[in-house]
C-alpha angles and dihedrals in degrees: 000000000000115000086247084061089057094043096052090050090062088040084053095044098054095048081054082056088049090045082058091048094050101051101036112013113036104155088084087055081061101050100029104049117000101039106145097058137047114258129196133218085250087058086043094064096038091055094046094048083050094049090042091063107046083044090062083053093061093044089047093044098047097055091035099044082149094063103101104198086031080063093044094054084043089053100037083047089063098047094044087053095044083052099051094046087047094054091056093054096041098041118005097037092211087133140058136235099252092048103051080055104066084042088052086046104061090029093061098041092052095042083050094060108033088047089058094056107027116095102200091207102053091047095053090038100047089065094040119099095171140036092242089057092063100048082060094046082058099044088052092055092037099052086055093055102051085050091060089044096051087045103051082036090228092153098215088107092109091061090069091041079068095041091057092044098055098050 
């Protein structure tokens, strides 16, 4: 196994930690994440099923690194997480400094490696049997981007709107 597999299998270990946190012990949610807010139960179990799924990506991934589009949602889970962690630093200021670094930490080791090895397009072409799949494929991909985009107001959206256009 490749040294991202094993990787991925402690990154998805400790979001299993994180699952068990969220539906039992929620107070170090509270101190080890969102720490500058209040959080419910109800707060406590959304965070741990989606943690629990994006903890079953990195356990997939890691025993299947030849899955192409396994290795794009991997990918694309890590990015939408770091998003959203960003954007309650940045804008919501539920999280600390120090938090949204260990998140930064494991996010940024997974997205580089995974970014070195992945080829978009042969992971979007090998599952399309038609051309119109993978125009969706694209405008999947495409719409996230431009999401991310609107909400850290980088101002480069319009760039995937052409991309989109011209495929």
């Amino acid at each position: 196994m490749k040294a991202l597999g094993w990787w991925l299998m402690l990154v998805g270990s400790l979001r299993l930690l994180s699952v068990w946190f969220g539906f039992f012990d929620i107070w170090a949610l509270r101190l080890a994440v969102f720490s500058n807010t209040t959080m419910t139960e109800v707060h406590g179990r959304t965070f741990g099923v989606w943690t629990l799924l994006t903890c079953t990506l990195c356990f997939l991934c890691a025993f299947n690194l030849e899955n192409k589009p396994l290795y794009l949602v991997t990918f694309l889970s890590f990015i939408y997480a770091f998003g959203h962690f960003l954007t309650e630093y940045l804008f919501y200021h539920t999280m600390a400094l120090s938090n949204l670094t260990t998140v930064g930490i494991f996010a940024a080791v997974v997205l580089s490696s995974i970014a070195r090895d992945i080829d978009y397009m042969d992971a979007i072409t090998m599952e399309c049997a038609s051309r119109k799949t993978c125009q969706a494929y694209l405008r999947m991909i495409s719409f996230t981007l431009v999401c991310f985009n609107l909400i850290a107001d980088a101002g480069i959206s319009q760039y995937w709107l052409f991309i989109l256009n011209e495929y």
